[in-house]
MOPAC internal coordinates of N, CA, C and O (Angstrom, degrees):
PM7 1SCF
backbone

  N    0.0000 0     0.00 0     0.00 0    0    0    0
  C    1.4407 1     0.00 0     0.00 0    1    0    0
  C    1.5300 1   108.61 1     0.00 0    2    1    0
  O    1.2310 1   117.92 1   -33.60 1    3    2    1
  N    1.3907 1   121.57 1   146.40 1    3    2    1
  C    1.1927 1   136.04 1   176.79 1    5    3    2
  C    1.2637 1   114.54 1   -85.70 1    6    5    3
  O    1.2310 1   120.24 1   -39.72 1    7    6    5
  N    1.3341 1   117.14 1   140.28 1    7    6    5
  C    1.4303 1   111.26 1   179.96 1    9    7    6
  C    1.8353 1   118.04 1  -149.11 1   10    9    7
  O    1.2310 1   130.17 1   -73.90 1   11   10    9
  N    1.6595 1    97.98 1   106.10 1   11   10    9
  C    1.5453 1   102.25 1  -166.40 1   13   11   10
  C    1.8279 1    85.48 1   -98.59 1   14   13   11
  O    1.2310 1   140.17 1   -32.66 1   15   14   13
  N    2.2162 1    78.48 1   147.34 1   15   14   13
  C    1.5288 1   110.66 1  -167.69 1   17   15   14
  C    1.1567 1   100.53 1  -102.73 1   18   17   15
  O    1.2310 1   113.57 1   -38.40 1   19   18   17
  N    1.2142 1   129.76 1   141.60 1   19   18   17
  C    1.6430 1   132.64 1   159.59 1   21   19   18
  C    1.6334 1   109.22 1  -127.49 1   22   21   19
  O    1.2310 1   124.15 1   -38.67 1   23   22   21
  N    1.2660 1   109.64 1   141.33 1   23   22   21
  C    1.5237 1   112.42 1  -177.36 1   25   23   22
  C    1.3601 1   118.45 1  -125.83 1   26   25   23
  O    1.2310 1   103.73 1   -40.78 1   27   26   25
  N    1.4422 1   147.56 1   139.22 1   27   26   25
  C    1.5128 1   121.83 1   145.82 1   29   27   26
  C    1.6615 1    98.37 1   106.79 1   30   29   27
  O    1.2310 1   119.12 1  -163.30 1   31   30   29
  N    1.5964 1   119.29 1    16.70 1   31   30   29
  C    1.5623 1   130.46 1  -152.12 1   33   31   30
  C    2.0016 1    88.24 1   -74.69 1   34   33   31
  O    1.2310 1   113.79 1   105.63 1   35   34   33
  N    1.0721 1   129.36 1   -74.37 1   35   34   33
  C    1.5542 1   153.29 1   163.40 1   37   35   34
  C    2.0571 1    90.88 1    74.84 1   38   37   35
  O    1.2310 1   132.92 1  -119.05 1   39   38   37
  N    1.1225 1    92.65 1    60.95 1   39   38   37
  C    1.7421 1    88.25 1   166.58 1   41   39   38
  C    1.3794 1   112.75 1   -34.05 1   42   41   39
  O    1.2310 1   111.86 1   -47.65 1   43   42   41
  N    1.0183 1   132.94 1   132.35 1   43   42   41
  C    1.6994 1   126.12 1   146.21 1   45   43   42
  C    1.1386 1   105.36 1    90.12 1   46   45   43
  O    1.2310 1   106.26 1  -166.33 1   47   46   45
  N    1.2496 1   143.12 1    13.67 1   47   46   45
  C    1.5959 1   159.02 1  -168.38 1   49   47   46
  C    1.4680 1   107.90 1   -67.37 1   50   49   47
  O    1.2310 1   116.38 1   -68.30 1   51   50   49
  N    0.7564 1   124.49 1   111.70 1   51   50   49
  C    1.9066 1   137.40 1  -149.46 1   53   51   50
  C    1.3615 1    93.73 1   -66.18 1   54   53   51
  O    1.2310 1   105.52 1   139.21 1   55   54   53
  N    1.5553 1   144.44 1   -40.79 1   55   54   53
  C    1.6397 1   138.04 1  -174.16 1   57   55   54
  C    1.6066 1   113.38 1    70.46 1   58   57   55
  O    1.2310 1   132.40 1  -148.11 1   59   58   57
  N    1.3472 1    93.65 1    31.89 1   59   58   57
  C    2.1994 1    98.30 1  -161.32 1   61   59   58
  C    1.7453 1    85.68 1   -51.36 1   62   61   59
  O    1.2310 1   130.68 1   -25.55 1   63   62   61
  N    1.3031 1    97.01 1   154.45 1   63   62   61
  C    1.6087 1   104.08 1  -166.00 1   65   63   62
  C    1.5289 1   144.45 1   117.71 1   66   65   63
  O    1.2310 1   143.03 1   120.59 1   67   66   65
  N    1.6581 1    72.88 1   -59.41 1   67   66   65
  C    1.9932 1    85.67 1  -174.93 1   69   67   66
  C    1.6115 1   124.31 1  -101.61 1   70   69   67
  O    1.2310 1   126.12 1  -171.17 1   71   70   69
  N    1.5605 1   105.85 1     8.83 1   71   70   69
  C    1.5200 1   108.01 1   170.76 1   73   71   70
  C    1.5963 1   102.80 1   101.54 1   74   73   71
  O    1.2310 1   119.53 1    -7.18 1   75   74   73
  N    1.1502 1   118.50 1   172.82 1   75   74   73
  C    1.7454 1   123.35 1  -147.23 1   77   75   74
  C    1.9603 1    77.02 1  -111.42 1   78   77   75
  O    1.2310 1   111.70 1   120.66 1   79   78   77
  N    1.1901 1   133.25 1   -59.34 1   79   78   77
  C    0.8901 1   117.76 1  -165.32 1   81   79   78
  C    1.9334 1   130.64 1   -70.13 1   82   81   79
  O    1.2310 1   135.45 1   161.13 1   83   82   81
  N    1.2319 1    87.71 1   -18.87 1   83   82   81
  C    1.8672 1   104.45 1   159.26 1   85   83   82
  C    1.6089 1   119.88 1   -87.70 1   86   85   83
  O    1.2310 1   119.99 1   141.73 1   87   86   85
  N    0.8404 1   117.63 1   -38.27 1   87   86   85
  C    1.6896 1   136.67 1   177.34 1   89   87   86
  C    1.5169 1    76.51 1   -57.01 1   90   89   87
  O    1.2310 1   102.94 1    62.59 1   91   90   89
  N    1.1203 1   148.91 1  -117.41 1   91   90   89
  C    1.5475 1   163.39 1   142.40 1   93   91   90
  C    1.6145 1   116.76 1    59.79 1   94   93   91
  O    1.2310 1   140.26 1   120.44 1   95   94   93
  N    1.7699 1    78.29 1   -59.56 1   95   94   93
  C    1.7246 1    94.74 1   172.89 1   97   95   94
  C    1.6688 1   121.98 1   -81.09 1   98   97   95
  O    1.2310 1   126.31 1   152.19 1   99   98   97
  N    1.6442 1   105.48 1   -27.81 1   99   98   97
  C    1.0382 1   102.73 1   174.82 1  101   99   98
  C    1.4050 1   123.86 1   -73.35 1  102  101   99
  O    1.2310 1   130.09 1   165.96 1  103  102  101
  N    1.4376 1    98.15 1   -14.04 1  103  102  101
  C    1.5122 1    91.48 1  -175.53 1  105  103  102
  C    1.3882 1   112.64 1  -106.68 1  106  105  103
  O    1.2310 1   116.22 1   177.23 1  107  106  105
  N    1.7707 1   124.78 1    -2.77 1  107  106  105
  C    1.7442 1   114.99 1   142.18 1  109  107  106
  C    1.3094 1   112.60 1   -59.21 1  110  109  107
  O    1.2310 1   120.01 1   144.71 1  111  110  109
  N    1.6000 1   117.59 1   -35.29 1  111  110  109
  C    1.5208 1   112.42 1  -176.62 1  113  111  110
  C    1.4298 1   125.97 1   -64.47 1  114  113  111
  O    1.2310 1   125.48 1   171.39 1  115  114  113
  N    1.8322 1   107.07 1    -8.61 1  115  114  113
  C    1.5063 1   101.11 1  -178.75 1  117  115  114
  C    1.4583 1   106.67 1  -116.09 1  118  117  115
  O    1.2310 1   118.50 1  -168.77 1  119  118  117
  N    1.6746 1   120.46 1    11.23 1  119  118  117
  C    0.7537 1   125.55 1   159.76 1  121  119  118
  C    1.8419 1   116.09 1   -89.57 1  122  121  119
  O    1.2310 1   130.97 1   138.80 1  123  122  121
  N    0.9901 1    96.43 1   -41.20 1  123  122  121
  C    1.6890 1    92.97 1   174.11 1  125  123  122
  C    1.4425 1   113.44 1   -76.84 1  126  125  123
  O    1.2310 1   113.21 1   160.28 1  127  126  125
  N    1.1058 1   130.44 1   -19.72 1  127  126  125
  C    1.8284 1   141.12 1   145.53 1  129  127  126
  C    1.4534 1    97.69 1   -38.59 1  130  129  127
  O    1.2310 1   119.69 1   117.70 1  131  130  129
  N    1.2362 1   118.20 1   -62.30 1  131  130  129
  C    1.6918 1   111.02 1  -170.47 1  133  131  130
  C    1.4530 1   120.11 1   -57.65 1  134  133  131
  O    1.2310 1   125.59 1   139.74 1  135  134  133
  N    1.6475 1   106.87 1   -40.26 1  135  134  133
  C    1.0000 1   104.80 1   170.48 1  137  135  134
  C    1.3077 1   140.63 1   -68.59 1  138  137  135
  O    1.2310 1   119.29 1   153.75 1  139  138  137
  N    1.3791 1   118.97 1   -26.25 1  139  138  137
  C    1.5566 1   122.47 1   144.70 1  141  139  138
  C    1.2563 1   136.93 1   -16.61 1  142  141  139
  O    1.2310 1   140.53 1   117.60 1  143  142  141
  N    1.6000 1    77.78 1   -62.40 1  143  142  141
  C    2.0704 1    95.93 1  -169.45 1  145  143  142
  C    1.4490 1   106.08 1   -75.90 1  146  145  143
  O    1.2310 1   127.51 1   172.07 1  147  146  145
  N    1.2435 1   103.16 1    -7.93 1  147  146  145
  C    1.7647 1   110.16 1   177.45 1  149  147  146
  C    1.5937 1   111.75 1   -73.42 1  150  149  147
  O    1.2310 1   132.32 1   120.28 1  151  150  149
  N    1.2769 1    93.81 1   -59.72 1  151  150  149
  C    1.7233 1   108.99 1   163.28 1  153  151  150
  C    1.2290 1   129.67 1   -48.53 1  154  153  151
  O    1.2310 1   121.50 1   122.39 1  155  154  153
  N    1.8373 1   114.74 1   -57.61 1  155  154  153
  C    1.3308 1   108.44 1   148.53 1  157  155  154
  C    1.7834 1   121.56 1   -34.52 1  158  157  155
  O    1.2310 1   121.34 1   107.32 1  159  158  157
  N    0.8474 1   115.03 1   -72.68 1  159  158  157
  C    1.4337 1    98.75 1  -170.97 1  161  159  158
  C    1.1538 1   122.57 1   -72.00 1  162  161  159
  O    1.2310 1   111.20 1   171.83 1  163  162  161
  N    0.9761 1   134.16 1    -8.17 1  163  162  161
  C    1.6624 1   147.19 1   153.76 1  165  163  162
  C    1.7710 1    95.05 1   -58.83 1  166  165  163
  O    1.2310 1   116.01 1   160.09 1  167  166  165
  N    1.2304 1   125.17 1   -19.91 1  167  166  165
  C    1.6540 1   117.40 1  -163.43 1  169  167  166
  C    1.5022 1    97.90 1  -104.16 1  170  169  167
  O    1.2310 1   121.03 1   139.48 1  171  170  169
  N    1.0104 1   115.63 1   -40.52 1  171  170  169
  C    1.9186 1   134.48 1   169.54 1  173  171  170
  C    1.3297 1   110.45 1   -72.62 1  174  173  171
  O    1.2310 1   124.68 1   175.12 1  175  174  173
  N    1.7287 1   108.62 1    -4.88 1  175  174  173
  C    1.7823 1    92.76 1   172.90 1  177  175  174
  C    2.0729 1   108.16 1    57.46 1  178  177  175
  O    1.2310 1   132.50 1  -149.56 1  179  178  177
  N    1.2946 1    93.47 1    30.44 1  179  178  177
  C    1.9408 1    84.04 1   166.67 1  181  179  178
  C    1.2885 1   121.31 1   -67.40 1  182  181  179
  O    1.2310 1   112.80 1   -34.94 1  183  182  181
  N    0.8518 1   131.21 1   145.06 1  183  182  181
  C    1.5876 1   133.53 1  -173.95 1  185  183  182
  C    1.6473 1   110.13 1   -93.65 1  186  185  183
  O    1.2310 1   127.27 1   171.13 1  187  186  185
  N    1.8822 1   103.62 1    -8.87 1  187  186  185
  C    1.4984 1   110.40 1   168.55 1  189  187  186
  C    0.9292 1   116.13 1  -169.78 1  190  189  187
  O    1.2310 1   122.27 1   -50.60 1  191  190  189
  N    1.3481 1   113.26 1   129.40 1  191  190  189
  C    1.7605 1   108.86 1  -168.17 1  193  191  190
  C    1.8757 1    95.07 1  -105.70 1  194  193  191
  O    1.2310 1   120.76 1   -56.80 1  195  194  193
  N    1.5600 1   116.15 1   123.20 1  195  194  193
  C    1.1842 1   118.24 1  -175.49 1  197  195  194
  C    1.6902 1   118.10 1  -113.68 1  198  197  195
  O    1.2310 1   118.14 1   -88.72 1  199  198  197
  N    0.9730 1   121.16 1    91.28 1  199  198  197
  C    1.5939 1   140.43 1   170.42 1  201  199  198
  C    1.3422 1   103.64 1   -47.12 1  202  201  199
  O    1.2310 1   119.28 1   -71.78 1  203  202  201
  N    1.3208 1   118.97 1   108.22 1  203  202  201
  C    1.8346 1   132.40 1   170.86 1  205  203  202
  C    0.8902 1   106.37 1   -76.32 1  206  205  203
  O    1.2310 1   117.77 1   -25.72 1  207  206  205
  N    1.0931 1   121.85 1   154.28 1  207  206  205
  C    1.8607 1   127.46 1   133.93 1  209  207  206
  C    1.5628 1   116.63 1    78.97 1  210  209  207
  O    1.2310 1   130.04 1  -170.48 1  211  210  209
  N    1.2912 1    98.24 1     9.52 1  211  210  209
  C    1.8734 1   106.83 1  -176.62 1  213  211  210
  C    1.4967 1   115.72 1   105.61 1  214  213  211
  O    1.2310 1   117.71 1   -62.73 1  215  214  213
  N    1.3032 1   121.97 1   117.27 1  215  214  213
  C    1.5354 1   132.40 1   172.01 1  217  215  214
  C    1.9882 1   108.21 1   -62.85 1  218  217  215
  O    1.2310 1   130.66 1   129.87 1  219  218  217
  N    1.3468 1    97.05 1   -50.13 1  219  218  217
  C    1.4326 1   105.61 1  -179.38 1  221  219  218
  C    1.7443 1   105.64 1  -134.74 1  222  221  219
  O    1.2310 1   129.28 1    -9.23 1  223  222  221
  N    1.2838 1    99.72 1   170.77 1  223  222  221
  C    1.6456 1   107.21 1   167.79 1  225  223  222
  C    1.5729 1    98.64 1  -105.58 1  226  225  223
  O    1.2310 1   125.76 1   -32.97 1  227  226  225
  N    1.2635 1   106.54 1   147.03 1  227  226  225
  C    1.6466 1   109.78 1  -173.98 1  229  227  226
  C    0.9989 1   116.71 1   -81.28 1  230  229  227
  O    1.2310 1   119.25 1   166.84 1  231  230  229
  N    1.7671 1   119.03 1   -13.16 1  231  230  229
  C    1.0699 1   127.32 1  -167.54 1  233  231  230
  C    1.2533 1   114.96 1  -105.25 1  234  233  231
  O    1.2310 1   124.65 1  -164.29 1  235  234  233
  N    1.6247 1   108.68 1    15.71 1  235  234  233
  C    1.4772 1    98.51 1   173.52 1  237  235  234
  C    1.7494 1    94.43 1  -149.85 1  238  237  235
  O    1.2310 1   123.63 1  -178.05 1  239  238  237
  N    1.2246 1   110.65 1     1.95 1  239  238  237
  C    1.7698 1   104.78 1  -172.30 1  241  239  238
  C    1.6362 1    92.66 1   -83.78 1  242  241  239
  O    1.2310 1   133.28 1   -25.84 1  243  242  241
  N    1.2014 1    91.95 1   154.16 1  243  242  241
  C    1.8567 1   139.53 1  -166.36 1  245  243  242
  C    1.5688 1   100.57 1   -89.57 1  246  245  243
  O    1.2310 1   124.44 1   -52.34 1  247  246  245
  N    1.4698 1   109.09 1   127.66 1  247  246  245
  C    1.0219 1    96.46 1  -155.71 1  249  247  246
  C    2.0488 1   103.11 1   -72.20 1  250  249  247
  O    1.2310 1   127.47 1   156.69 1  251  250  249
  N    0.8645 1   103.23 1   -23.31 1  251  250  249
  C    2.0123 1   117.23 1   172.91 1  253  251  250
  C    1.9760 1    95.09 1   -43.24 1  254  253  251
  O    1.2310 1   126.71 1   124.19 1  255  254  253
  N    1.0639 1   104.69 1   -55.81 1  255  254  253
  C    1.8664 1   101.12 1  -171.62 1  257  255  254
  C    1.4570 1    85.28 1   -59.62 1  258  257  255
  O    1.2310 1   106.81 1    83.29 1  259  258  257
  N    1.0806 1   142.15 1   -96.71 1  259  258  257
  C    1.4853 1   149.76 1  -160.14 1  261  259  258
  C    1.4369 1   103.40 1   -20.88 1  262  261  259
  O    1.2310 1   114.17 1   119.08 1  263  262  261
  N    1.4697 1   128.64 1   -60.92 1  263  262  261
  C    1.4217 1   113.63 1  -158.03 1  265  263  262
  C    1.9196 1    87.11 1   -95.17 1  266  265  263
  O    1.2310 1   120.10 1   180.00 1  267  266  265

């Protein structure tokens, strides 16, 4: 079985710093990133796509990503 790795995903990752309207974008941008790698491995036929290091931080995911 094949098995694609993804690392470093952090849905919903607050961006403290960079302003409400970039924070915003970055975080459709790491949602449509996810969706890629989903596809990718759906295209490679992986038999498991394995998310490292945390999908989200708990301390900042929305409750909509969660359910």
């Amino acid at each position: 079985m094949d098995i694609m790795v993804a690392s470093g995903v952090q849905l919903d990752h607050a961006w403290v710093g960079l302003g409400a309207e970039f924070g915003a974008a970055l975080r459709d941008w790491s949602r449509q990133v996810l969706a890629l790698v989903v596809e990718e491995a759906d295209r490679h036929s992986a038999g498991m796509l394995l998310i490292a290091g945390g999908l989200f931080d708990r301390a900042y995911v929305l409750p909509a990503t969660v359910d």
